[in-house]
Each structure stands twice: as structure tokens, then as C-alpha cells.
LOTORFI-253536 format. One record per residue (C-alpha): residue in three letters; x negated, y, z negated. Coordinates in steps of 0.5 Angstrom, whole numbers, plus 500, padded with zeros to 3 digits. Layout:
ALAXYZ;...
This chain:
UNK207225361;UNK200226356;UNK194222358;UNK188221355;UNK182219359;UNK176216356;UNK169212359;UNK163210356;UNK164208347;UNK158204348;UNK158201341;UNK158206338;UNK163206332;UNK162214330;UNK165216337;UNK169211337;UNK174213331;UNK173221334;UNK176219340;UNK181215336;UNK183222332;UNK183225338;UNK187221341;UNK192221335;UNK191228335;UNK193230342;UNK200226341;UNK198223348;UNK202217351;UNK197213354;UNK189212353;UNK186210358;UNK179208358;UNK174209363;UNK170202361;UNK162200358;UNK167199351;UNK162195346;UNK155194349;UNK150200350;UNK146197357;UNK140196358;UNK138203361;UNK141207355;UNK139209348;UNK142206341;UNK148211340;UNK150213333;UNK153207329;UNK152202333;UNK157197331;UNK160193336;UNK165190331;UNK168196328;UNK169199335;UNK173192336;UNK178193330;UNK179201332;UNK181200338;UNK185193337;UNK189198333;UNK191202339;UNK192196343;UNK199198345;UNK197205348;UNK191203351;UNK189202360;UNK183200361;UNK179198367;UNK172194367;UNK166198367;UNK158194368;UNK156193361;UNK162190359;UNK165183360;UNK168176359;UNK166175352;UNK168183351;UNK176181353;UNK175175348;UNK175179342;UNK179186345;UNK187185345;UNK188189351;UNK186187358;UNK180190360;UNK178186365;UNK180189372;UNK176193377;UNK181198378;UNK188202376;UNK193206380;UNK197211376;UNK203214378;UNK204221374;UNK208227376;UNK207226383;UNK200225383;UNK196218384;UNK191217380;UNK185211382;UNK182210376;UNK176204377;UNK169206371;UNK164209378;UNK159203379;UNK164199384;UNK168204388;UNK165211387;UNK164217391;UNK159214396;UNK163208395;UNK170211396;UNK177206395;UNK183207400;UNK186213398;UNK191218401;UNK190225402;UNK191229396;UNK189223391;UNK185223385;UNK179218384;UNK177218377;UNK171214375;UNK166214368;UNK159211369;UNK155218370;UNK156220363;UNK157227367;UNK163231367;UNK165232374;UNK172236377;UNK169237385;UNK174239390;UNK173234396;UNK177234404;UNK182230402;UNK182228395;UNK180230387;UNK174227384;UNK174227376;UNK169224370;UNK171225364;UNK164224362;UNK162220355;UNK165220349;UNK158216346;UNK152218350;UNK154224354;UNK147226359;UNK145232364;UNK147236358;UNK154235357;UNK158234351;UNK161229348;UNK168229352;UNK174227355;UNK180229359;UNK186231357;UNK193230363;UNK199233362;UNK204237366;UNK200235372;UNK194239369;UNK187236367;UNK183239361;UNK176237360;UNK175237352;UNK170235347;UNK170231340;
């Protein structure tokens, strides 16, 4: 199984379509996005070409292959418009034998850890850092932002395959 793992479009139409190329590219069986799809947030920046509406129609065009969870920017109103759910706080993915607890970072997170058994991965967003920390009894990952990267980091994501993760840029 390909996975392609994703957080933090904020609007912004430009990385939006990156990240489509990318994932078409990658030739990856899912999408999974890490939530904060269409609004930038009080705390951030404009990113490049915010335009809300056409991240809408980019990534209603992947509607089949997406997973998603909730982030804080994103909301009711957002699900009234996107044709994939996108509401919930958390998923469980099962993936070549490793558990993956996917959730965006502001609810469950390293401070606030879900349930998880020794040897799972927790995967959040929210930080816009790119993370791979070793922790005693599970893997934290953070693929990072594909629109408003911080702390230096690039525009990237994650790439799962064979068990492997790859961090990658646009």
C-alpha cells in the first residue's frame, strides 16, 4: 500500500495543485490529509494564491482517494462545500502491520497522546514542522505544511510505502 500524507493547504490554491501533481505522480493509493484545508487561520500569513474556492474544486477532484481528519481551521461550513468527509478528530489506519493514528495535532498530540499500543505511529499535522521522533513506546510523524511550512522546513509531505516512510518536498 502507497500512501500519501498531507497537512495544512490553508487556501492556498498554488500548493493545493502541487500537491495534486505530486500525488498523481507518486501514483500513491490513498491521500491522506492531515486537516486546515481551506482557511489560513488567524495566527498565519495570506499563503501564496489564496483562493479557497479553486483548493475546493482541486481537491473535490480527488474526492475518491482522499482520507481526512479535522483540523482547528476547518469547519462545518468547509464539509458543505468539499465531497469527501472531513469532519472527524481522528483515523486509524491499518497498513502493512503497522497501526497508523492519524488526527491534525491540536486535540491529540504529543502532550496529549490518544491510546496507542507499543510500537504505533501517531501521525499529526498542526506544527507545519516536519517531525520522525522515536519516542519509548510508539513513532511520532509530521509530515510538515504543503502551504505554510515554519522552522525552516519546506513545503513537503510524506510519502508510505513497503512500510517505509520518505519525507518529500513540492
Amino acid at each position: 500500500m502507497k500512501l500519501m500524507i498531507a497537512s495544512a493547504i490553508h487556501g492556498s490554491a498554488y500548493y493545493a495543485e502541487k500537491m495534486r501533481e505530486a500525488y498523481l505522480k507518486e501514483k500513491a493509493d490513498r491521500l491522506i490529509l492531515l486537516g486546515d484545508l481551506l482557511y489560513h487561520g488567524p495566527r498565519n500569513d495570506l499563503p501564496k494564491n489564496y483562493e479557497p474556492k479553486t483548493v475546493i474544486e482541486i481537491l473535490n477532484s480527488l474526492k475518491e482517494d482522499i482520507l481526512c481528519v479535522r483540523g482547528n481551521c476547518d469547519s462545518e461550513v468547509d464539509q458543505m462545500v468539499l465531497d469527501f468527509p472531513m469532519l472527524a478528530d481522528y483515523a486509524v489506519v491499518l497498513a502493512d502491520e503497522k497501526t497508523l493514528y492519524l488526527t491534525h495535532g491540536h486535540v491529540f498530540n504529543l502532550q496529549n497522546q490518544p491510546k496507542l499500543k507499543r510500537g504505533d505511529y501517531l501521525v499529526n499535522g498542526h506544527t507545519h514542522v516536519p517531525a520522525y521522533e522515536k519516542k519509548d513506546d510508539f513513532i511520532y510523524l509530521n509530515p510538515g505544511s504543503v502551504s505554510i511550512p515554519k522552522e525552516g522546513s519546506g513545503h513537503s509531505y510524506i510519502i508510505y510505502e513497503h512500510g517505509d516512510f520518505k519525507f518529500k518536498e513540492l
